[in-house]
N, C-alpha and C positions, 0 to 999 in steps of 0.2 A: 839733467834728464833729457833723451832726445826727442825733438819734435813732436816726431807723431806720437809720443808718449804721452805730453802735457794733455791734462784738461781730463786725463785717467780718474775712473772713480775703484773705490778701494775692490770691490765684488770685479770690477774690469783687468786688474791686476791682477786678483787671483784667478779668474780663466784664464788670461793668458800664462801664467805659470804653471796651472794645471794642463795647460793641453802640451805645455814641452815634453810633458809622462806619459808619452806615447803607450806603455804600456796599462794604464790607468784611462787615457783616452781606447784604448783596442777596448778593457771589459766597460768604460761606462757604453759603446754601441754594442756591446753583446748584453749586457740588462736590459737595454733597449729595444734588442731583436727579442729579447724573452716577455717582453709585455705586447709588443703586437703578436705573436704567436696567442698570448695569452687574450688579448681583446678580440682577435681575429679567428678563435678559435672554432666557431660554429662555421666560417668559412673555408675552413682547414681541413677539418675532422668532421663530416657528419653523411650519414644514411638518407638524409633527404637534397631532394635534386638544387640547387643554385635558382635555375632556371629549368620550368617545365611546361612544354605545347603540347599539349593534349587532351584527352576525355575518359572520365573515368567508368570505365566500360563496365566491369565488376561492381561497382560501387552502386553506380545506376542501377543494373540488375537484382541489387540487394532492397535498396531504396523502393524499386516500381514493386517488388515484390511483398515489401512491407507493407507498402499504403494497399496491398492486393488482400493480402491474406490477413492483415490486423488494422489497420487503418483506416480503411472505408467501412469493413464490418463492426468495431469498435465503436467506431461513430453510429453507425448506426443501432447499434445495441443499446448506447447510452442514450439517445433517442427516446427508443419505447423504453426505457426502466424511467426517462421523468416522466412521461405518457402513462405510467404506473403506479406513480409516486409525489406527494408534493413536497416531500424535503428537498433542502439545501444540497446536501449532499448528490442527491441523483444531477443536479444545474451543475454541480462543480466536474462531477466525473467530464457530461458532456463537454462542457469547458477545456477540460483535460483533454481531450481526444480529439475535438476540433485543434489545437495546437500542434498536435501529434501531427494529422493530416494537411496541415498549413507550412509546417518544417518539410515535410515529405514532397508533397507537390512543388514547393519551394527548389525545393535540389533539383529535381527532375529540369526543371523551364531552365536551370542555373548550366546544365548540360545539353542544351536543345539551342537550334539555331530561333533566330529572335521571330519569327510567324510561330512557331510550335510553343516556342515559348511563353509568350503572348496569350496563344490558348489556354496552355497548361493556368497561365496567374488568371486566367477566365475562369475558369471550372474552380481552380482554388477559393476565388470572390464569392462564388455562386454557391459553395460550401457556405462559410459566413454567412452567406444571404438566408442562407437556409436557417441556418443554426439561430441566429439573431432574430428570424419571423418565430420561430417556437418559442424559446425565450422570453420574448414580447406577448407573443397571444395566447399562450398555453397550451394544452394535449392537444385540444381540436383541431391542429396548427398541424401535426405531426402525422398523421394519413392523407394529407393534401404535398405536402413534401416527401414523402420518401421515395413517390413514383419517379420524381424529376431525378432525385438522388440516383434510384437504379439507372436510371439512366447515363446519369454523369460519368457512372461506378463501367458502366460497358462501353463509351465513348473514347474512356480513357484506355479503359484495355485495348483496344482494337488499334485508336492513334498512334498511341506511343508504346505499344508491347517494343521491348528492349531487342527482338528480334528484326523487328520494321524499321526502327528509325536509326539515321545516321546523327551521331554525337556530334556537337560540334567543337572541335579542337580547339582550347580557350591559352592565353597564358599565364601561367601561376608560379610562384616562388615563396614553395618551402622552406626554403631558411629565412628567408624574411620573417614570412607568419610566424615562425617559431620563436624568434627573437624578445626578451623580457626588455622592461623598462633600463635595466641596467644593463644590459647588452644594447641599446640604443644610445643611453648615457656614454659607456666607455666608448664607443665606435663613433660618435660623435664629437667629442670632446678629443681621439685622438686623431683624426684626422684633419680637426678646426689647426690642432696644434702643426703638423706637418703644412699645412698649408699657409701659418702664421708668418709664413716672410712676405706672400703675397697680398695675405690682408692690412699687410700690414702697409702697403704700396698705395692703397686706396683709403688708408682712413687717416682724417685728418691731422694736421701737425701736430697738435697740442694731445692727442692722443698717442702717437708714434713714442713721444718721452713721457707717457705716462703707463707704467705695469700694470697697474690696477683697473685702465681703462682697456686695456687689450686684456686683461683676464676677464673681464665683465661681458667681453664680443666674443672669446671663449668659449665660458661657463653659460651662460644663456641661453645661448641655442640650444646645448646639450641637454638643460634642465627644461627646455621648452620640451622638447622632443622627449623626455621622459616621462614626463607628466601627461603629454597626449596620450603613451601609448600606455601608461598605468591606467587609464580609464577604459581601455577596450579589452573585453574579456576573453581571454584565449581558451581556447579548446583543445585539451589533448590530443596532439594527432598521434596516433600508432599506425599507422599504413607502414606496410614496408613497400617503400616506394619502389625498391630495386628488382624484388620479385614481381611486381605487378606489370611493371615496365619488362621486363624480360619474359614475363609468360602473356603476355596480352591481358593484363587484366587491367592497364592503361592504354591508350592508343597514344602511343606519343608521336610525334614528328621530331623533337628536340628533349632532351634531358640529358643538361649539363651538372653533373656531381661533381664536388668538392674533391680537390688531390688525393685526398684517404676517404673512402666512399665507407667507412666504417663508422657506426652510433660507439656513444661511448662503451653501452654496453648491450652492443649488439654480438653474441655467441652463436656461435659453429663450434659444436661440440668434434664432429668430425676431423677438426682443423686445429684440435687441442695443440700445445706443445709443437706447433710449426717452426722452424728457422727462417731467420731473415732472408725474404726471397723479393720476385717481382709485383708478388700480388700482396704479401706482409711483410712490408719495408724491413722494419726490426724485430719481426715473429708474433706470436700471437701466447696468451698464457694458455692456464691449464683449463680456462671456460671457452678457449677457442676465440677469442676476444683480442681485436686491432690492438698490439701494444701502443704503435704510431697512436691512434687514437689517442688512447688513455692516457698517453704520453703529456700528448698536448693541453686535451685538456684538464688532465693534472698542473698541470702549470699555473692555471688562472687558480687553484687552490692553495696554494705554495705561495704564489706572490701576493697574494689578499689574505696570508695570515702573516707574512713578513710585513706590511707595508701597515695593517690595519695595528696591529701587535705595538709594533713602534709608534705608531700615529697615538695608539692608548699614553704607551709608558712614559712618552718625550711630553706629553702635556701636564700630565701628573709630575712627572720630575720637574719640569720647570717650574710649575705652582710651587709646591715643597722648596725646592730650592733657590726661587725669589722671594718666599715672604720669608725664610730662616736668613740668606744674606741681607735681605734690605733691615727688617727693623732688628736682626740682631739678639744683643738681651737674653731671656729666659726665652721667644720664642724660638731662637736657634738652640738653642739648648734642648731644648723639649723636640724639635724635629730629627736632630740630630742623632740623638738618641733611638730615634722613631727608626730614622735609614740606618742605623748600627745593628739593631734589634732584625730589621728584614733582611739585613746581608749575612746577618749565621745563621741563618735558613741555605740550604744550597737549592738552589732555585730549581734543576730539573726537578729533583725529589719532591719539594714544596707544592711544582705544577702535579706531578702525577698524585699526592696526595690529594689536591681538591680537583683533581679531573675522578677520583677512585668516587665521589658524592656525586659527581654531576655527569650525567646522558654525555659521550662522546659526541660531540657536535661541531663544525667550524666557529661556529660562533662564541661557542665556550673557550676551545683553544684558546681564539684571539683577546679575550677578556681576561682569562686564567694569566698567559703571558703576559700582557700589559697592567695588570696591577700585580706581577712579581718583577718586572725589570727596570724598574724606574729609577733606582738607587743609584745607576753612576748618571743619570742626566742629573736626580737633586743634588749630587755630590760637584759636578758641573758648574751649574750655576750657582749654586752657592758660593763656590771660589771666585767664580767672574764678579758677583753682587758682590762680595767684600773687599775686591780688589778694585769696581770703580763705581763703589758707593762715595768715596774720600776725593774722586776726581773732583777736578774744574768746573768743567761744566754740570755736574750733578750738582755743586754748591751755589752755582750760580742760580739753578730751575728751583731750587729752594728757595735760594733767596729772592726771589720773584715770586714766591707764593704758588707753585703748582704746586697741581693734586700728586699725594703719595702712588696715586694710581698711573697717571700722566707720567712723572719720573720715571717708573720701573719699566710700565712697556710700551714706553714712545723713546726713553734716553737709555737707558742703561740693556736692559733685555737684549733691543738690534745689535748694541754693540759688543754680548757677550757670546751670544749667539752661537759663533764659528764653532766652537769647542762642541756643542750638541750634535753641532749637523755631522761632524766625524765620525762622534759616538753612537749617532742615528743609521748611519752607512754601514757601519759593522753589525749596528743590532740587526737589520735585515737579515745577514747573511745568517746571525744568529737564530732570529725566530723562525728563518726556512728549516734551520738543522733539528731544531728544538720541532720542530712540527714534523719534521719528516721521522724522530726518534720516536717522539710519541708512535706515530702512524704503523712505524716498525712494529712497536709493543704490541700494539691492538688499543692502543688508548685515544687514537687518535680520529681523522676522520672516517665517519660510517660507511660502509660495504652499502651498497654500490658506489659511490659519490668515489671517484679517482684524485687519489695526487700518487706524489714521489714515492712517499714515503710507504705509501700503505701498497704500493705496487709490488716494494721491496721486500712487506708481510706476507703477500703472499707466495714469495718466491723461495721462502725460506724453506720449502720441503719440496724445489724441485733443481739444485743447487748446478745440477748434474746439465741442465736446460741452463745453459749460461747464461742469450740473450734478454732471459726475465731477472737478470741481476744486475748485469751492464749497463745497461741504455738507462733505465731509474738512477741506480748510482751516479753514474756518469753526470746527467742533468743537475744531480744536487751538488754533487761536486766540484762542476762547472762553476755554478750557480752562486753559490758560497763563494768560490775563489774569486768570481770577478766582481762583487758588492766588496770584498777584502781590500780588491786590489783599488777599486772606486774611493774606500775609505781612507785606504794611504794616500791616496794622491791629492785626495782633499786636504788630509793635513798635512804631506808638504805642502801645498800650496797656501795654506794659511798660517803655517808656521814660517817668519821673517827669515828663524836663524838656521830652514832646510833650505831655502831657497840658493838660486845659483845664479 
């Protein structure tokens, strides 16, 4: 063996064998480029700005105008009705309505430079002050306050009428706020990874030759940063940012949007059936709708039903197929029978009869596939366990006294392994197709929610409009072929007697 060869561990071998498949190294970076498209998608595709300096001109005029005409009079209506009344109910309205005007004044100061502001959360306190002396002392409380109130109620009109005052241009970022825990999990967790040669520079030695210790400085942050943002409550935004910003009904200075400034399902009826131009990269459907868009992110639905699919069936298969290899007997028998029994089922058929009971959903997809395709991983490992159940060293961990548990997935499991991970690569490309067939049918994921498949469902009655048949096709096609081609180059590379 030459030099710099020695000292090779067996996984170091097969990358370097795998990467001489040049053509197997081109599709594992194009699966690659298809998952950051897919994590990177709200950065990609989306109707709200990146980055936005501005004031919300509209917004505020709606705002000052609510606390105008429903807000202050609200409050004070509920006012005199507990001044009328000693139930509960009349304390809870007022309650109710002082919140109301506490949100409302809120926004106003949150768009006003910080003196105006300042006043505005003055007059807001001085509400409360109010509300909380009635409250406390009773009705008699409530014709000693409402004078001060009319007053606040014309202070405030006069100050800050949306006509007088100038806004102050703040900076805000819409795709951020809009971002879910898991959209902070994957963008986190991919980027730890791309940047993992450099962490890898600064953390200590004994961690540099440890995996588990660099997956743990990975996964951490990423779960840090999920669970922060799983506790703070979002709020649907519907602004259309783009109209607002082009008719003045934001003052911007800056609003930088996303390469495809299109929502997923943001429609221009008008713009039905467009061809691929400057402003609709690859045309728009028959709802007027960014193909580009839907395109993209269709993808993060495609790869999270291939990836979770397999993630199901390769754990179940390996269970099945390590307890019928290891102890053998009547329980291989009885499993055996078990995977014989699920393979004369023809598995499309099988999924579409228990999707025909169950609400089309992604999450059924990914369930329904994963406890239908399990049978060639239990078929797998079954062969591996009774081929080095009889080994050396399994004879010797026995005769040492370990646990039946210890044996199978500390000794024999690692070392049987390879054969799944092949099988695993192909199932990908399979649960993309199987998901995107469904989606064709109508069985598959729900209208609005975009992937491949169901883009292709809808194209089916407009045949004649080519680019709404192309560009989905094409991506799954893609998509399939280079997980195929990922899958062969795995197993030459871990097959001794492909190698060269």
């Amino acid at each position: 063996m030459p030099s710099q060869q020695r000292g090779e561990s067996y996984w170091d071998l097969v990358s370097r064998q795998f990467r001489r498949n040049r053509l197997a190294v081109v599709s594992l970076y194009f699966v690659l480029l298809l998952f950051v498209i897919a994590i990177a998608a709200p950065f990609l595709a989306n109707n709200r700005p990146l980055v936005l300096q501005g004031a919300f001109r509209s917004l505020y005029e709606n705002r000052f105008q609510e606390w105008k005409l429903g807000g202050h009079p609200e409050l004070v209506a509920a006012m005199e009705a507990l001044g009328n009344s000693s139930g509960g109910d009349a304390a809870v309205q007022l309650t109710a309505r002082l919140a109301t005007v506490e949100r409302q004044l809120d926004f106003l100061a949150s768009q006003l430079p910080v003196e105006q502001a300042n006043s505005v959360i003055g007059y807001r306190e001085a509400y409360w002050e109010a509300v909380q002396s009635i409250q406390q002392n009773g009705a008699a409380e409530i014709a000693a306050r409402l004078p001060s109130l009319q007053n606040y109620f014309q202070e405030i009109s006069e100050q800050f009428d949306p006509q007088k005052v100038a806004l102050e241009k703040k900076l805000y970022w819409p795709v951020f706020e809009s971002l879910g825990y898991m959209d902070f999990f994957f963008i986190t967790l991919g980027a730890l990874i791309l940047l993992l040669p450099l962490i890898r520079r600064v953390l200590p030695q004994h961690w540099r030759e440890s995996w588990k210790a660099q997956a743990m400085v990975i996964l951490l942050p990423a779960l840090l940063l999920a669970v922060l943002r799983t506790g703070q409550s979002s709020v649907f935004d519907a602004m259309d940012y783009k109209d607002q910003v082009l008719n003045g009904g934001i003052e911007a200075s800056l609003a930088l949007f996303p390469p495809v400034a299109y929502g997923i399902n943001e429609d221009h009826l008008e713009d039905k059936y467009k061809p691929p131009s400057s402003r609709y990269w690859i045309g728009t459907d028959g709802n007027g709708r960014d193909l580009m868009s839907r395109m993209i992110w269709g993808s993060r639905v495609s790869l999270s039903v291939g990836f979770v699919a397999v993630a199901i069936y390769v754990l179940i298969g390996i269970f099945i197929g390590t307890m019928a290899g290891y102890f053998r007997g009547w329980v291989d028998m009885a499993l055996s029978r078990v995977i014989e029994i699920v393979i004369c089922f023809p598995a499309f058929f099988l999924i579409l009869a228990v999707l025909a009971f169950l609400q089309p959903s992604m999450i059924n997809i990914m369930i329904v596939i994963g406890i239908t395709g399990w049978t060639t991983e239990a078929r797998l490992v079954r062969g591996e366990f009774l081929r080095l159940t009889d080994q050396e060293f399994v004879l010797a961990a026995k005769a040492l006294g370990v646990s039946d548990w210890r044996i199978t997935f500390r000794h024999i499991l690692p070392n049987g392994i390879a054969p799944v991970l092949v099988a695993a690569s192909f199932g990908v490309a399979s649960a993309i197709l199987i998901e995107s067939s469904l989606s064709f049918l109508g069985f598959g994921i729900s209208i609005p929610i975009p992937s491949w498949g169901g883009i292709l469902n809808e194209a089916r009655e407009s045949f004649r409009y080519w680019w709404v048949t192309i560009f989905p096709g094409l991506a799954i096609f893609s998509a399939v072929t280079a997980y195929n081609l990922v899958g062969e180059g795995v197993r030459d590379a871990l097959d001794p007697r492909l190698k060269i």
